[in-house]
C-alpha positions in Angstrom: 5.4 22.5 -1.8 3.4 25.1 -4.0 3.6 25.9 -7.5 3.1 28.7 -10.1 0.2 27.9 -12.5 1.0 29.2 -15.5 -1.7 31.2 -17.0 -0.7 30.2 -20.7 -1.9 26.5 -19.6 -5.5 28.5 -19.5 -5.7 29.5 -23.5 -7.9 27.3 -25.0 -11.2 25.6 -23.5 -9.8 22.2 -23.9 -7.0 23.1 -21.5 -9.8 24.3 -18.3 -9.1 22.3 -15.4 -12.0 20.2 -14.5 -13.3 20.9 -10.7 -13.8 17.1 -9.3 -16.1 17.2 -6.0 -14.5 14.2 -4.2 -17.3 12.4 -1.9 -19.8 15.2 -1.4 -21.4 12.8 0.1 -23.7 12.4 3.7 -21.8 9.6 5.3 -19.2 12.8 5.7 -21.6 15.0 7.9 -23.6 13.1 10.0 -21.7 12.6 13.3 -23.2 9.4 14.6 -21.7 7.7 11.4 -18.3 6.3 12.0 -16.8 8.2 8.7 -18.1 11.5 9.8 -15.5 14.5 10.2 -16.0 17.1 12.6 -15.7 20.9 12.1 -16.1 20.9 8.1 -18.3 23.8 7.9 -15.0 25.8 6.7 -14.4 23.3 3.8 -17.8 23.1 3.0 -17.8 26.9 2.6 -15.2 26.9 0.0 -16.3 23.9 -1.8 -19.5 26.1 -2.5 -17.2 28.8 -3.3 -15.3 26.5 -6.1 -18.5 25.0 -7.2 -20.2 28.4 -7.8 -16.7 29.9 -9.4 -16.9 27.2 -12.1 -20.5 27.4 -12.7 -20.0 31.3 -13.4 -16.6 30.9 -15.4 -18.0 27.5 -17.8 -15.7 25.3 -15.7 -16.4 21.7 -15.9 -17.9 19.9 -13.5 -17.4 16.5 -12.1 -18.4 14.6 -8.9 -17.5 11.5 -7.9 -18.9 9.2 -5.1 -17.6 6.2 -3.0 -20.7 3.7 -3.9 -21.1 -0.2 -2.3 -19.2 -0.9 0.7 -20.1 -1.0 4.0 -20.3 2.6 4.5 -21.7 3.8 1.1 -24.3 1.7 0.8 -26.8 3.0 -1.9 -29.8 1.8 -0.3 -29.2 4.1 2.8 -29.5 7.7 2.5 -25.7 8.5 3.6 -24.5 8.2 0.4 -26.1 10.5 -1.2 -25.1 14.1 -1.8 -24.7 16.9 0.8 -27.6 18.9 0.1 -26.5 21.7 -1.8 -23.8 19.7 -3.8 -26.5 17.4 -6.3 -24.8 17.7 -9.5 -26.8 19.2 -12.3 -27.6 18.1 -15.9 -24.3 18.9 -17.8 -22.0 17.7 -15.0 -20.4 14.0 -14.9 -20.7 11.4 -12.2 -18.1 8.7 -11.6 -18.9 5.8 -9.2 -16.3 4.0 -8.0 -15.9 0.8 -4.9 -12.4 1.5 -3.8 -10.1 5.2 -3.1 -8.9 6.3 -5.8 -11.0 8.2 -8.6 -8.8 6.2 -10.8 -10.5 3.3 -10.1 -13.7 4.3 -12.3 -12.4 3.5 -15.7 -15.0 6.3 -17.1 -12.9 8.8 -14.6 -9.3 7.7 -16.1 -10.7 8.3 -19.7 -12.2 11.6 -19.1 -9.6 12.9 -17.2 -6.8 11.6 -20.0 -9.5 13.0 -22.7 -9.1 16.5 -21.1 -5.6 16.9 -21.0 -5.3 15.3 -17.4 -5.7 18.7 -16.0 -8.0 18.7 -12.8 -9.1 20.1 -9.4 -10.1 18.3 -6.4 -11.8 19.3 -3.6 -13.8 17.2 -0.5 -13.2 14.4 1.5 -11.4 12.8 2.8 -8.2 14.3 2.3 -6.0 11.3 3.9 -7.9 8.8 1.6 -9.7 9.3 -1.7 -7.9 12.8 -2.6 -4.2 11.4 -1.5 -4.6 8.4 -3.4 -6.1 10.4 -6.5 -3.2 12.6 -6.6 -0.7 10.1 -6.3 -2.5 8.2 -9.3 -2.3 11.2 -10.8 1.3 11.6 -11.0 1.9 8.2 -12.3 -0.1 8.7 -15.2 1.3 12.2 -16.0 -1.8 14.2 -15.3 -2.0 17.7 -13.6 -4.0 17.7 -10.5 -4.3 21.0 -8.0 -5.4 20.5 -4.1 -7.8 22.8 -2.8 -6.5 22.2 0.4 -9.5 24.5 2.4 -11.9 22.6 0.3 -11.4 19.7 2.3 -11.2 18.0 5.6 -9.4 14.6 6.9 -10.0 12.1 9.3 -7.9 12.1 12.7 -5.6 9.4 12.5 -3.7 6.7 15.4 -4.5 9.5 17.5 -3.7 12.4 15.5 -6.5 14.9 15.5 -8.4 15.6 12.3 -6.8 18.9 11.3 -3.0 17.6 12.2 -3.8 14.7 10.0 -5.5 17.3 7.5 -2.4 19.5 7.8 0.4 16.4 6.9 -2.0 15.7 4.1 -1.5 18.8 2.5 2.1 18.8 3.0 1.8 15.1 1.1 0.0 16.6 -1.7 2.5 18.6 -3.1 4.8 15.7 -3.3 2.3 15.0 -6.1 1.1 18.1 -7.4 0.0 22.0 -6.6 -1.5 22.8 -3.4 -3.7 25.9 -3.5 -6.2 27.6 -1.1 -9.3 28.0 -2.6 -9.6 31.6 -3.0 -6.0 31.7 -4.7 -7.2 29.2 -7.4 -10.6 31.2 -7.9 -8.5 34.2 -8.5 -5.9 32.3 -11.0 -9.0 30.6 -12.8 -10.5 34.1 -13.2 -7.9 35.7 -14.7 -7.2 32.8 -17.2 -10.5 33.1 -18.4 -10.5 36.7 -18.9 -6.9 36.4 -20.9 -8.8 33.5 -22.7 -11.7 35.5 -23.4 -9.5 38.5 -24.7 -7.1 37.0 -27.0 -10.7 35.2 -28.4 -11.4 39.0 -29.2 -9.0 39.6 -30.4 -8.4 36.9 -33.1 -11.7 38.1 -34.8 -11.1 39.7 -38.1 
């Protein structure tokens, strides 16, 4: 289920959704680990794309990363990030031990702090980004799907992109689902309004 983002939602700094980069994060990638996807060079594509679109347009920036089980283990170079994906200076960093981005208290406060508005895009779809969105709901917040900005594991033998596909059709249970060049094109024109009606306030 898709919905209309209302542009009005875009007026005012405070009310810019916050791109969260779920799990950018080596484990992902390398194919003899046993969380690795196959095929995400497409998601990976338009992760860059989002990533560089709220760089240009003063979107913030947040990544979060699965850190201490048995799979992201800090002291092994899969969890770090996807090279290409290290966050920079201004940008936050959540850590969390279980799915949800929820489940980093600093995540929950910053998100409520900015109007609960947010993005997600990365892996995996059927974990981490499901259960963030259906957090999400619960707590009121606003949370958009960049559905081609992520990948899924296959599941009790459903391939990856069937699983991928009934992930996104989940998602909008609990929010918007958007590809990612739709939501570069929304974002671009709500800054530019923004921008504009800044103009034209001044005396």
């Amino acid at each position: 289920m898709n919905q209309v983002i209302d542009l009005r939602a875009f007026t005012n700094s405070a009310a810019l959704p916050t791109l969260v980069l779920v799990d950018m994060q080596e484990e992902y990638l390398t194919t003899s680990r046993a969380l690795a996807i196959p095929n995400v060079e497409a998601a990976l594509a338009n992760c860059r794309d989002a990533l560089a679109h709220a760089r240009l347009m003063g979107i913030p920036v947040a990544y979060t990363r699965w850190l201490g089980s048995t799979f992201f283990n800090p002291a092994t170079r899969f969890s770090g990030w996807i090279r290409g994906f290290e966050p920079h200076g201004s940008d936050s960093i959540f850590e969390r031990k279980q799915p949800s981005c929820y489940t980093s208290r600093h995540f929950a406060e910053v998100m409520t702090n900015n109007s609960g508005n947010f993005v997600i895009a990365g892996f995996a779809g059927e974990a981490a980004c499901l259960s963030t969105a259906i957090e999400a709901f619960h707590r009121g917040h606003r949370v958009t799907y960049l559905a081609d900005a992520s990948a899924s594991h296959g599941l009790g033998g459903r391939s990856p992109a069937d699983v991928h596909a009934f992930v996104c059709q989940m998602m909008g249970l609990w929010g918007n689902v958007m590809p990612t060049e739709a939501w570069i094109k929304t974002t671009s024109h709500a800054v530019a309004w923004q921008e504009r009606s800044m103009q034209g306030s001044k005396p």
